[in-house]
Backbone bond lengths (Angstrom), bond angles and torsions (degrees), N, CA, C in turn:
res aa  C-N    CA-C-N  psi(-1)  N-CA   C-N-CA  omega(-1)  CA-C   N-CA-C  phi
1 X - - - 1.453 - - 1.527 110.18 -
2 X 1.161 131.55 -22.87 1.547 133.25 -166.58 1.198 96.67 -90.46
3 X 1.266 124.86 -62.17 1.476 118.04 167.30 1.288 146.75 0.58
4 X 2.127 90.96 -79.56 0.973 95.93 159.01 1.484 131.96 -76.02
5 X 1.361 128.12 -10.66 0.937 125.46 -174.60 1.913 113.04 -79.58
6 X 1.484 98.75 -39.98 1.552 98.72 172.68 2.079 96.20 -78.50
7 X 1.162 113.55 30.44 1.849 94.06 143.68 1.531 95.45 -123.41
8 X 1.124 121.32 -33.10 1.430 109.33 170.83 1.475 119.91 -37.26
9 X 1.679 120.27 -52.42 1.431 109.27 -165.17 1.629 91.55 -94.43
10 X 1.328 139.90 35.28 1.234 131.39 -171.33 1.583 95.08 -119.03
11 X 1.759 118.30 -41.83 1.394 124.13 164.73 1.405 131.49 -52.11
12 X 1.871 81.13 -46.92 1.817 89.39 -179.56 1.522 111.26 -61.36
13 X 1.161 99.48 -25.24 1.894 92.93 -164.70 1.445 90.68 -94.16
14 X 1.090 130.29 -17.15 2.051 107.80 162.66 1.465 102.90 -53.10
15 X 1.787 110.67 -62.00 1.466 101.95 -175.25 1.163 116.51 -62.36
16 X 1.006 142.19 -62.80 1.689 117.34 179.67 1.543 101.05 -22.38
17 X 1.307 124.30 -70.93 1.658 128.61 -159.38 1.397 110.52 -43.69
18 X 1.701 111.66 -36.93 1.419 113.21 -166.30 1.678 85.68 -80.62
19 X 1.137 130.68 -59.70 1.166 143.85 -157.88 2.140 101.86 -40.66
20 X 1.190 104.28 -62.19 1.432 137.45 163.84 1.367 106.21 -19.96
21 X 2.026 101.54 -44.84 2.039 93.82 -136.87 2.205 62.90 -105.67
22 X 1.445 119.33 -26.36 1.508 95.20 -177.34 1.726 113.85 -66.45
23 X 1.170 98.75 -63.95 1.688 80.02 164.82 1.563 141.20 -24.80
24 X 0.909 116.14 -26.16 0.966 126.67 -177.53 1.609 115.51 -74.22
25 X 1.353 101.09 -40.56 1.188 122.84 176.58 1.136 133.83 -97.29
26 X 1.567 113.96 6.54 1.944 140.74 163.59 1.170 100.47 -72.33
27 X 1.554 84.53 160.02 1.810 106.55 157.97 0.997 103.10 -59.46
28 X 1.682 117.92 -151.86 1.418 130.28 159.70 1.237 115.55 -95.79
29 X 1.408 130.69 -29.52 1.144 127.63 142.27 1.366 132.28 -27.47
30 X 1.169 96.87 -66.72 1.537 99.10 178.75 1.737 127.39 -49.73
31 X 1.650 85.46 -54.52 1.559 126.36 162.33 1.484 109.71 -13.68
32 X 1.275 114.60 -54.90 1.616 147.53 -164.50 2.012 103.87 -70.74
33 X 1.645 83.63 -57.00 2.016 87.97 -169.41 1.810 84.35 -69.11
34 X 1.346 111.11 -56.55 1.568 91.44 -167.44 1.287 139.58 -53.47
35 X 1.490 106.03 -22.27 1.642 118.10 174.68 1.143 103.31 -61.89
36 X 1.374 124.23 -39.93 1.671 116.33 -170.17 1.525 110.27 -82.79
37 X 1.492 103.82 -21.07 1.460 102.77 175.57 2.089 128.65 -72.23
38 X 1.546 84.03 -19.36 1.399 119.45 -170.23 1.725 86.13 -65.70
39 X 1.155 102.30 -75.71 1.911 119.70 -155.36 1.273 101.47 -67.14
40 X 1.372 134.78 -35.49 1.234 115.11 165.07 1.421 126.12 -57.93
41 X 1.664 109.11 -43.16 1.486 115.54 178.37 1.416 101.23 -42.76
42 X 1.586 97.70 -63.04 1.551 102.08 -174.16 1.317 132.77 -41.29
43 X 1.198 114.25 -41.87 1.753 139.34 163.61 1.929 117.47 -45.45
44 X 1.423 89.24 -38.42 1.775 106.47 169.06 1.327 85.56 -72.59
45 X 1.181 107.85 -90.97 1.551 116.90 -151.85 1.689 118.30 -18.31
46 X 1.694 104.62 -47.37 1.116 98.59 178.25 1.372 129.41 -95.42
47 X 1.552 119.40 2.52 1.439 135.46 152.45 1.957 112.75 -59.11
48 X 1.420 94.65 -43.67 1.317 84.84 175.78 1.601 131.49 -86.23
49 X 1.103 108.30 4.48 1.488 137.68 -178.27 1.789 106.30 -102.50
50 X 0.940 100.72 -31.18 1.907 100.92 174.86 1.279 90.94 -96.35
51 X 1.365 139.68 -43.03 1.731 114.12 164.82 1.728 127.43 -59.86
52 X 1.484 106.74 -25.93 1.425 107.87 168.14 1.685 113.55 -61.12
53 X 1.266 103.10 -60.33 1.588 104.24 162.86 1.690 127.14 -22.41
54 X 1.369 88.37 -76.10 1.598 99.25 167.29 1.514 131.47 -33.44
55 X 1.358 101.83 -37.50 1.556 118.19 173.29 1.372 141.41 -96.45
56 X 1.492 95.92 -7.46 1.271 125.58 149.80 1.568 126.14 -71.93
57 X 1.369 117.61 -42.78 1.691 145.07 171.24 1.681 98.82 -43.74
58 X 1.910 86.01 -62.12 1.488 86.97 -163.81 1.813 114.05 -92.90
59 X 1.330 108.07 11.58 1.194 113.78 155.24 1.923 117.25 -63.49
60 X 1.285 104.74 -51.89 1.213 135.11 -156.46 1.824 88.65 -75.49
61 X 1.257 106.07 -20.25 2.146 94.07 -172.70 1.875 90.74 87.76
62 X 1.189 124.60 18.57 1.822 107.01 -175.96 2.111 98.09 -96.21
63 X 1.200 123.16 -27.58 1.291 147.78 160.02 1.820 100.51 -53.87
64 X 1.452 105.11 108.37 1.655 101.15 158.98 1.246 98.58 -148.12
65 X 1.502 96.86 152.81 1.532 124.77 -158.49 1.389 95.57 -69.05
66 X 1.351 125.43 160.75 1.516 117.67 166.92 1.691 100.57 -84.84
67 X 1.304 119.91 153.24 1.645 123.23 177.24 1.569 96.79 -93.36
């Protein structure tokens, strides 16, 4: 699971980057769909990165169950 998850947040954050460097290079139109396309990525990206965390914690024994 860590694995894949550290290529998950390693992809997502290319796309944001590509996402980032296209905007840049839109109309304003475009400008518009991509911003929203941007922040959601981004919104994954860092959901899946606070679950990598998590699984790292509880790799480590830092994660305990409540009794």
């Amino acid at each position: 699971m860590k694995e894949l998850l550290t290529r998950v947040t390693h992809d997502l954050g290319f796309v944001c980057e590509y996402l980032k460097e296209a905007k840049e290079m839109a109309t304003a139109v475009e400008r518009l769909a991509l911003l929203e396309i941007y922040w959601r990525a981004k919104s994954v990206l860092q959901d899946a990165d606070s679950l990598l965390k998590a699984v790292e914690a509880d790799a480590k024994g830092a994660v305990k169950p409540n009794a």
